[in-house]
C-alpha positions as CSV (number, residue, x, y, z in Angstrom):
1,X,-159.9,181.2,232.4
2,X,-158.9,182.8,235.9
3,X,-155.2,183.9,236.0
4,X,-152.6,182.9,238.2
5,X,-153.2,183.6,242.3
6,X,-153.1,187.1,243.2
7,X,-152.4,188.0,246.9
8,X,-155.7,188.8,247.6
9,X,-156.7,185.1,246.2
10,X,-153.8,183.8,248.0
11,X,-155.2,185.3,251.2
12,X,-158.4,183.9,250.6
13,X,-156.8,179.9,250.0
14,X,-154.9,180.4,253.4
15,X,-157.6,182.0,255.2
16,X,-160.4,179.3,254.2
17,X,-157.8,176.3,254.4
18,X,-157.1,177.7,258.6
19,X,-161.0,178.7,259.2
20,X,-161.9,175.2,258.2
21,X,-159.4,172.9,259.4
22,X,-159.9,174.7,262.9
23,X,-163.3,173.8,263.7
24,X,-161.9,169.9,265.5
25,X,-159.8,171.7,267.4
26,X,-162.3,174.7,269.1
27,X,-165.2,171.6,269.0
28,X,-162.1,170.0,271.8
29,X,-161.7,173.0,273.6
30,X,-165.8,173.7,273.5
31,X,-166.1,170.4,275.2
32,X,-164.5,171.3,277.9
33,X,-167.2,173.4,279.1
34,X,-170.3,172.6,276.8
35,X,-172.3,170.0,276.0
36,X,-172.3,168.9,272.2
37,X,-175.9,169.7,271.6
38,X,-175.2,173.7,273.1
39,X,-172.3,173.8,270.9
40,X,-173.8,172.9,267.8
41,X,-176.1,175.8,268.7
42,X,-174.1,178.2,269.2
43,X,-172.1,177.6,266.1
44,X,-174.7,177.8,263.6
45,X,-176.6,180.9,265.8
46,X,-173.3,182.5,264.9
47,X,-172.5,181.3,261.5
48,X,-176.2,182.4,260.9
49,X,-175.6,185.7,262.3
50,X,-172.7,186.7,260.1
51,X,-174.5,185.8,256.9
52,X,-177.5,187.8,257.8
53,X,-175.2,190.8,257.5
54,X,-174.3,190.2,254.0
55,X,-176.4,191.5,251.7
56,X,-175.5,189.2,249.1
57,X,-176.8,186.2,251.5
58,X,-179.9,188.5,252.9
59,X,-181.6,190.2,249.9
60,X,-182.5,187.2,247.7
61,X,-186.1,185.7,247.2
62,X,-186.2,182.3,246.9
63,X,-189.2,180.8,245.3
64,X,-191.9,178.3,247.2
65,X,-191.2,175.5,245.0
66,X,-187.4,175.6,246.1
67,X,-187.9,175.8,250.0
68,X,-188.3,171.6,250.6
69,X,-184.7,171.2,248.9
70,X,-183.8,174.0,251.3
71,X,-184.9,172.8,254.7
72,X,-183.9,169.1,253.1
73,X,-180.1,170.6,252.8
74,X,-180.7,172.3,256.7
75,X,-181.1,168.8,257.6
76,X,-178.5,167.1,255.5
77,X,-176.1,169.7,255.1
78,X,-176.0,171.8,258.3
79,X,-178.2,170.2,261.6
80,X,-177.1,166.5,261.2
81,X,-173.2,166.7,261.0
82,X,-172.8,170.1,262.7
83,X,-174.4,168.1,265.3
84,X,-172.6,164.4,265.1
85,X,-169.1,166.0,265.2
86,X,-169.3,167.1,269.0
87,X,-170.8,164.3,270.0
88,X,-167.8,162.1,268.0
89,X,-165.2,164.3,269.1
90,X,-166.1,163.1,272.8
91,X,-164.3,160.2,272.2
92,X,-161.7,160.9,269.2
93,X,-158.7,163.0,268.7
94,X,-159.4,166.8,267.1
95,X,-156.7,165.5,264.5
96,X,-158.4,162.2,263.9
97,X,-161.7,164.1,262.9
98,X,-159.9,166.5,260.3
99,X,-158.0,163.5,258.8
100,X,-161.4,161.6,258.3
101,X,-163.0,164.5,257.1
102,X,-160.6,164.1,254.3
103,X,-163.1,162.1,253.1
104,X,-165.5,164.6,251.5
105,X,-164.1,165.4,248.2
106,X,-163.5,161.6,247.4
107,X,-167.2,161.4,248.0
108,X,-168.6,164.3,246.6
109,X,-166.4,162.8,243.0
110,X,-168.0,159.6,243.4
111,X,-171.7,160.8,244.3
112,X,-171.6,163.4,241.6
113,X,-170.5,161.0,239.0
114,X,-173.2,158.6,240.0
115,X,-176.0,161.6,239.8
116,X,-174.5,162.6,236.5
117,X,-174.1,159.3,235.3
118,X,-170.6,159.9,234.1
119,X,-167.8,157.0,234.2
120,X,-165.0,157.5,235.6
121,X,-161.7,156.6,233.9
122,X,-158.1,156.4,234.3
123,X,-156.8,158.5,236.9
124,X,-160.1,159.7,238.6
125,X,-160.6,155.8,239.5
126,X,-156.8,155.0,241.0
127,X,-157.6,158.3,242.6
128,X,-160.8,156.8,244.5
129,X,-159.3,153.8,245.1
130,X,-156.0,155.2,246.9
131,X,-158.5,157.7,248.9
132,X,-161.0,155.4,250.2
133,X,-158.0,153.4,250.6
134,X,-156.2,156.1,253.0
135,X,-159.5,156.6,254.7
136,X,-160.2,153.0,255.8
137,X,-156.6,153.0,257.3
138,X,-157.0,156.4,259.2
139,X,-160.3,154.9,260.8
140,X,-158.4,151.5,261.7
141,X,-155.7,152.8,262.9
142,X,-157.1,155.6,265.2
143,X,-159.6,153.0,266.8
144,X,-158.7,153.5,270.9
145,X,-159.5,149.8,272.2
146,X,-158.7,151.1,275.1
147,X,-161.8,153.2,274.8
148,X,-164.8,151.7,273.3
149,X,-166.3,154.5,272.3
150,X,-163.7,155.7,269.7
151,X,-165.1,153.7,267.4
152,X,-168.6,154.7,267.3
153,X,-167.0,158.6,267.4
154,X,-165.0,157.6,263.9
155,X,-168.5,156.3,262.5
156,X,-170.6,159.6,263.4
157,X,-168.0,161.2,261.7
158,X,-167.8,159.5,258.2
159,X,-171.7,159.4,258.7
160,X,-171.2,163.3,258.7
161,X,-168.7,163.7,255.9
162,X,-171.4,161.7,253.8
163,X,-174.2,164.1,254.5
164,X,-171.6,166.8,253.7
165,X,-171.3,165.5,250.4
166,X,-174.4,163.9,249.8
167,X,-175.5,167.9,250.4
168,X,-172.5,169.4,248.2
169,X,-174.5,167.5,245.0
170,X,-177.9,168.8,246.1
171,X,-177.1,172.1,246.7
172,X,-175.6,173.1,242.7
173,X,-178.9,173.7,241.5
174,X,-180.1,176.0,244.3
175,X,-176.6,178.0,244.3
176,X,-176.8,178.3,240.6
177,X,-180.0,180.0,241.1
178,X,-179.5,182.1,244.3
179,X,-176.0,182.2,245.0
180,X,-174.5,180.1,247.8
181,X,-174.2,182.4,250.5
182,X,-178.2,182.9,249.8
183,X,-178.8,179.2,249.9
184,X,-176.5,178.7,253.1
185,X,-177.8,181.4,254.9
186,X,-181.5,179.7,254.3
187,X,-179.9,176.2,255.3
188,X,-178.4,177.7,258.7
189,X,-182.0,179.3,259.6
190,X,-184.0,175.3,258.8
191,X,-180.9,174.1,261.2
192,X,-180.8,176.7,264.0
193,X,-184.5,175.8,263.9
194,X,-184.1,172.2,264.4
195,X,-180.7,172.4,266.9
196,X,-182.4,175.3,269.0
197,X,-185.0,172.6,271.5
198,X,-182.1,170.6,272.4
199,X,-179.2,173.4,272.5
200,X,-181.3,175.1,274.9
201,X,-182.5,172.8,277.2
202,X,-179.0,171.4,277.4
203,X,-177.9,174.9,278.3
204,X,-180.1,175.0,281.6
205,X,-177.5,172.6,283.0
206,X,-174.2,174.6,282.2
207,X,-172.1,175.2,285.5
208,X,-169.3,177.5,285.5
209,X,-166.0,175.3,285.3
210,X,-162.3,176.1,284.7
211,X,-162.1,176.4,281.5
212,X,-165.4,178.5,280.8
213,X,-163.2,181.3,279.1
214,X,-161.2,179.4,276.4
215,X,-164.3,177.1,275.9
216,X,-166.7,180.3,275.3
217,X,-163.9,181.9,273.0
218,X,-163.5,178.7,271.0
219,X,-166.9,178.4,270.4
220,X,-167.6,182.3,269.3
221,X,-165.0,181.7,266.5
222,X,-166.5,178.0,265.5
223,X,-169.3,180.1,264.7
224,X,-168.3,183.5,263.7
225,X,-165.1,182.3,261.4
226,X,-165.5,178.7,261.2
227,X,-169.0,178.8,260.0
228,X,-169.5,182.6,258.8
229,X,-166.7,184.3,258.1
230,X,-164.8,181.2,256.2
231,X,-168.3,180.3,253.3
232,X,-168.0,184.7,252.9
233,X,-164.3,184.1,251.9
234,X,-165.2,181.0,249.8
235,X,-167.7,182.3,247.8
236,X,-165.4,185.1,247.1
237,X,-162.6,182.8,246.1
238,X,-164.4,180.6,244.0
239,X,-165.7,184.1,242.4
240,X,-162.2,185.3,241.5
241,X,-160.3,181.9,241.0
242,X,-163.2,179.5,239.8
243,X,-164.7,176.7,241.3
244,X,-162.4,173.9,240.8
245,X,-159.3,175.6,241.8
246,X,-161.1,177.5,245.0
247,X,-161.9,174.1,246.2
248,X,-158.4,172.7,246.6
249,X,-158.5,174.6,249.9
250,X,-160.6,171.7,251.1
251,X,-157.6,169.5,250.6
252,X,-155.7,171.3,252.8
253,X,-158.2,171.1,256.1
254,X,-156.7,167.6,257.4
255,X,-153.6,168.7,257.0
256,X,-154.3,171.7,259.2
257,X,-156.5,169.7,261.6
258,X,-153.7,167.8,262.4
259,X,-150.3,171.0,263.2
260,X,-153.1,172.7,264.9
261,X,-154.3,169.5,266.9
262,X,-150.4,168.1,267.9
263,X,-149.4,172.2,268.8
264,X,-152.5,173.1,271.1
265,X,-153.9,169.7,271.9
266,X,-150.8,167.3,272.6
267,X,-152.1,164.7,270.0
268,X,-150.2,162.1,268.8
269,X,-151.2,161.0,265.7
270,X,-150.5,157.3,265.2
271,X,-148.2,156.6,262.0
272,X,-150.8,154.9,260.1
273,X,-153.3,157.7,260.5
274,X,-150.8,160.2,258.9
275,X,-149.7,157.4,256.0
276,X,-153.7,157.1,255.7
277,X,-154.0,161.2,255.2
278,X,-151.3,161.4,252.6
279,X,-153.3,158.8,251.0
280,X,-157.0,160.3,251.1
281,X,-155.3,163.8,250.2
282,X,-153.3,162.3,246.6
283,X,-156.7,160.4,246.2
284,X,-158.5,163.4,246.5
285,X,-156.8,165.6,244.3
286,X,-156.6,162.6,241.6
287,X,-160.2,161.7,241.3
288,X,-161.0,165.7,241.2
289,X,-158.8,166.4,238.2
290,X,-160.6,166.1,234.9
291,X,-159.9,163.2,232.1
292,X,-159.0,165.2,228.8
């Protein structure tokens, strides 16, 4: 059994909890500049590019028979929510998005104990229930009627957080087998494939605005650290401290969604939103915690 956090692992927790709660906030600042479909691009042509410099991720083979589950998990995993998160963000808070995304462990519990077949019990069910619970009251009460897009925004994103862990179930197998920098690395290439037509033709339009430089910043590190950088530091946490305790930093990405959102975004989080996040987060860790 892995011992107790060293401060290398501790390192690693912060560092992946900050790379991954970060991404709502640069997507904000992206849009100032770029259109959704360029920024998607650019974030995985990034990520991509980091990964590709690791050997670990580079020199594995990967047989024929796997490489459908691979481009299936390009799809799922990286193309469709890497895309829908821009395009929601248009319309919703950078806050709103991390809360909601909140929503992916509680998700990932439930589909894997459907796949497995497994039944929850006790705790792992009043877990559920008080997440999906939290999650229904962040998405009510961050609806803008004022805006009647916000709405749509908060579906594209729970749509996304299901891929994510509709993906998160698929992908055991294939990391089990490769390692999962190997089988992300594969999954970026499928997605930069399937992003690139429309990333592109929607950069033949970009005009130089005010905030080209922060937007063009935010965006390198979306890719580079938020996409590169933070599934490097994961894999090596979940190496040294074991999968269920490296994946706690997950919890922690509404949570920094929202500081990061209120200090460099003037977002106001409404109260039930943040009730709601307490909620998903004590869900989340419940229905994650094994039944002895």
């Amino acid at each position: 059994m892995p011992g107790a956090f060293g401060a290398q692992e501790w390192a690693l927790f912060v560092g992946v909890a900050l790379m991954w709660g970060a991404p709502y906030l640069m997507i904000a600042i992206g849009l100032e500049t770029f259109s959704p479909a360029l920024i998607t691009f650019l974030r995985i042509l990034f990520g991509a590019l980091v990964l590709a410099a690791v050997p670990a991720a580079r020199r594995v083979r990967v047989a024929r028979a796997d490489w459908p589950r691979i481009a299936l998990l390009g799809t799922l995993w990286i193309a469709v929510p890497l895309s829908l998160f821009p395009i929601a963000q248009q319309s919703v808070d950078s806050s709103v998005a991390g809360m909601l995304t909140g929503a992916q462990p509680l998700l990932t519990a439930a589909l894997a104990a459907y796949l497995l077949r497994r039944r929850h019990r006790g705790r792992q069910v009043a877990g559920l229930v008080v997440g999906f619970a939290g999650i229904v009251i962040i998405a009510l009460s961050s609806i803008d009627r004022s805006q009647p897009t916000s709405a749509w925004g908060i579906a594209l994103i729970l749509i996304a957080v299901a891929c994510y862990s509709v993906s998160v179930n698929l992908a055991v197998p294939l990391q089990q087998r490769y390692g999962g920098l190997a089988v992300v690395l594969r999954a970026m290439i499928v997605a930069l494939v399937l992003v690139s037509p429309l990333g592109l033709w929607s950069a033949r339009h970009l005009t130089r605005g005010p905030h080209v430089v922060s937007s063009t910043l935010a965006v390198i590190l979306l890719g580079v650290l938020s996409t590169g950088v933070a599934y490097v530091a994961f894999t090596t946490l979940v190496g040294r401290a074991g999968a269920t305790r490296g994946a706690t930093a997950v919890y922690l990405i509404p949570i920094v969604a929202i500081v990061l959102g209120v200090a460099f975004a003037n977002e106001t989080p409404t109260p039930g939103a943040l009730v709601g996040s307490a909620l998903a987060l004590v869900g989340a860790l419940l229905s994650s915690r094994a039944e002895h």
